[in-house]
C-alpha positions, 0 to 999 in steps of 0.5 A: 225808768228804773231799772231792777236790782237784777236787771242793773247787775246784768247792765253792770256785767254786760255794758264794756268793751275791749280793745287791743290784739287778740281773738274776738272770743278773747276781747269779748271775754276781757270786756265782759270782765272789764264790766265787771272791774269797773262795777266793783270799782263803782267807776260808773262814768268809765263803765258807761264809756264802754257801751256801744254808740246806739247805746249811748245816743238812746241814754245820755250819760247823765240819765245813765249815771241817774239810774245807777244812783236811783239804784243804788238807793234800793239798797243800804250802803253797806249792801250796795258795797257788799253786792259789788264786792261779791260780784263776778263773772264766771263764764262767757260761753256760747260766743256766736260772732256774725260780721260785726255783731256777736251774742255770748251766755254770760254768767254772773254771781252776785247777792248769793246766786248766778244768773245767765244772761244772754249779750249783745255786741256790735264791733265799733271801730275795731273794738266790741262793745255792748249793744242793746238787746233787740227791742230795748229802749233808752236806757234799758238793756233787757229788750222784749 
C-alpha cells in the first residue's frame, strides 16, 4: 500500500517518541518535534525507531523504509528536498492523557499549507510513542 504525499507528511510528523524527565504533555510535544527532526534530516531508519511496538510488529522496518522511498518517487528530488526543508510543526494541542495511552491535534506545515491531524500514543516502558489510529492496518496510520 502506498501511503499519499499528505497521508506520509502526517506519519512523518506523527511517528516518534520521547524519553527523559518532564510532564507528559512536555514529552508528547518533544516527540512530536523530534518526528519532525528526523524527517528533515531523512533519518528515516532512526524515525521509524520512534514508533510504538504494535506499530512496528503490524509493519517491519523494511516495509516501512519501502513506503518512504516509493514516496518519495511521487516527487522530484528537488521537491521531495524542498517538502522536508519547510516542514514544521506549529502546535500540539488538546492533549487528552488516559493511563497509557494519549490523543493530541497536531499541527503540521508543509507544501504551502497546514494540516491538523489528530495522534495517537501508547506509554511503552516510560516513554510515549506513537500508536496507530484505531482501525489502521500494517503499515498505515490513518485508520478508518
Amino acid at each position: 500500500l502506498i501511503l499519499p504525499a499528505a497521508g506520509l507528511l502526517m506519519l512523518l510528523a506523527a511517528v516518534a517518541c520521547s524519553g527523559g524527565s518532564g510532564s507528559d504533555d512536555a514529552q508528547i510535544r518533544q516527540l512530536e518535534q523530534d518526528s519532525i527532526d528526523y524527517s528533515k534530516e531523512d533519518s528515516w531508519s532512526k524515525f521509524y525507531d520512534l514508533s510504538s511496538q504494535e506499530f512496528q510488529e503490524r509493519c517491519p522496518r523494511d516495509d516501512f523504509l519501502d513506503q518512504v522511498v516509493t514516496t518519495k518517487e511521487f516527487f522530484s528530488e528537488g521537491e521531495w528536498k524542498d517538502m522536508l526543508e519547510e516542514l514544521k510543526l506549529v502546535t500540539v494541542e488538546n492533549i487528552q492523557i488516559q493511563g497509557d495511552t494519549a490523543t493530541a491535534e497536531v499541527t503540521t506545515y508543509s507544501m504551502g499549507e497546514e494540516q491538523t491531524e489528530t495522534d495517537y500514543y501508547v506509554k511503552e516502558d516510560g516513554k510515549w510513542r506513537l500508536a496507530p489510529a484505531p482501525g489502521s492496518e500494517g503499515c498505515d496510520t490513518s485508520g478508518e
